[in-house]
C-alpha positions, 0 to 999 in steps of 0.5 A, a space after each residue: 500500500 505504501 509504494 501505491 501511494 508512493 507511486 501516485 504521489 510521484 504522478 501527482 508531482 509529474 503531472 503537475 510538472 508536465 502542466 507547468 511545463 506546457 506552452 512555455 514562453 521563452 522568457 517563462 522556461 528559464 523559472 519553471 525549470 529552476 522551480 522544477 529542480 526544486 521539486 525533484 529536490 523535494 520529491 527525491 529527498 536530495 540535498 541538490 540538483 544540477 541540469 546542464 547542456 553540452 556544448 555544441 562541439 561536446 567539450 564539456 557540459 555547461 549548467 546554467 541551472 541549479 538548486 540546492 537546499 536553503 541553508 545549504 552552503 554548496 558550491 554549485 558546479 558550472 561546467 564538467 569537461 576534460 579537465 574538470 570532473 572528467 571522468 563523470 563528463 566521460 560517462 554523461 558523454 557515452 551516455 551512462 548513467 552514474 550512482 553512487 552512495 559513496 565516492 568510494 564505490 567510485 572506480 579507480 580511473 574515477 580518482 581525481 573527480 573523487 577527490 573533487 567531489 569529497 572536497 564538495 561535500 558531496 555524499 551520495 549522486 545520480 547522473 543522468 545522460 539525456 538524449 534528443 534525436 538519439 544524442 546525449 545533448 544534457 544531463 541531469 545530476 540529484 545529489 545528498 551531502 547530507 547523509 549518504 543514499 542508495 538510488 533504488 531502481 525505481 528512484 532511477 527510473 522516476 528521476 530518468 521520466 521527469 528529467 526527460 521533461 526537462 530536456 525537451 523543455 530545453 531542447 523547446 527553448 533552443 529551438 525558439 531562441 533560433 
């Protein structure tokens, strides 16, 4: 009974961010998606949310949006590439999703953005690739500095439909700005 309600309560919130999301003017997009970060905090129990764009050329992917907690002392991440936190860049790239619950779980070749995320305060985090046109073009990150935090595959999976709202809208408001 209690992952029926749980279920319902997660529609309850995709549908309201679908509805929200709906004919969008450019100027209106930038708030709503801001907004939504803060309910994927709130509905995921996560401490912070990242959505980033690679950049045309695939160098690194800039994020223009994030939301942490209030009172949360968080240095927000702006771009991964390369040469900064590259090794999460090279799994956003050839689109793998990357959980964690510690950095410790991370692999060994993952040993400088171990580094980088320890120093962050980052406990636990879901990276999500996203695709338009069958390329990865943005990627969605939930993260806990907290306390620490498995991602069950059900989290996944909703975390996986309500960022792919988000990356059309992305992809809508690209499309207007030409």
């Amino acid at each position: 009974m209690k992952e029926l309600n749980k279920n319902m309560t997660f529609e309850s919130m995709l549908g309201e961010l679908s509805a929200e999301m709906v004919n969008l003017s450019l100027e209106s997009i930038d708030a709503a998606i801001e907004s939504s970060l803060k309910k994927l905090v709130e509905f995921f129990d996560a401490d912070r949310c990242h959505l980033g764009e690679f950049l045309p050329d695939q160098a690194k992917v800039v994020v223009p949006y994030f939301y942490s907690r209030p009172g949360l002392n968080l240095p927000q991440t702006t771009s991964v590439g390369a040469g900064y936190l590259s090794f999460v860049y090279e799994q956003i790239r050839e689109d793998k999703l990357l959980a964690f619950a510690k950095s410790s779980e991370l692999p060994k070749q993952a040993s400088q953005d171990r580094i980088v995320i320890d120093k962050m305060g980052i406990k636990s985090s879901l990276i999500i690739p996203l695709k338009i046109d069958d390329e990865v073009r943005y990627a969605l990150s939930l993260g806990t500095v907290i306390k620490h935090r498995q991602w069950s595959e059900e989290t996944i999976r909703q975390t996986k439909i309500a960022a792919n709202i988000l990356a059309h809208v992305l992809q809508r408001k690209s499309i207007l700005q030409k």
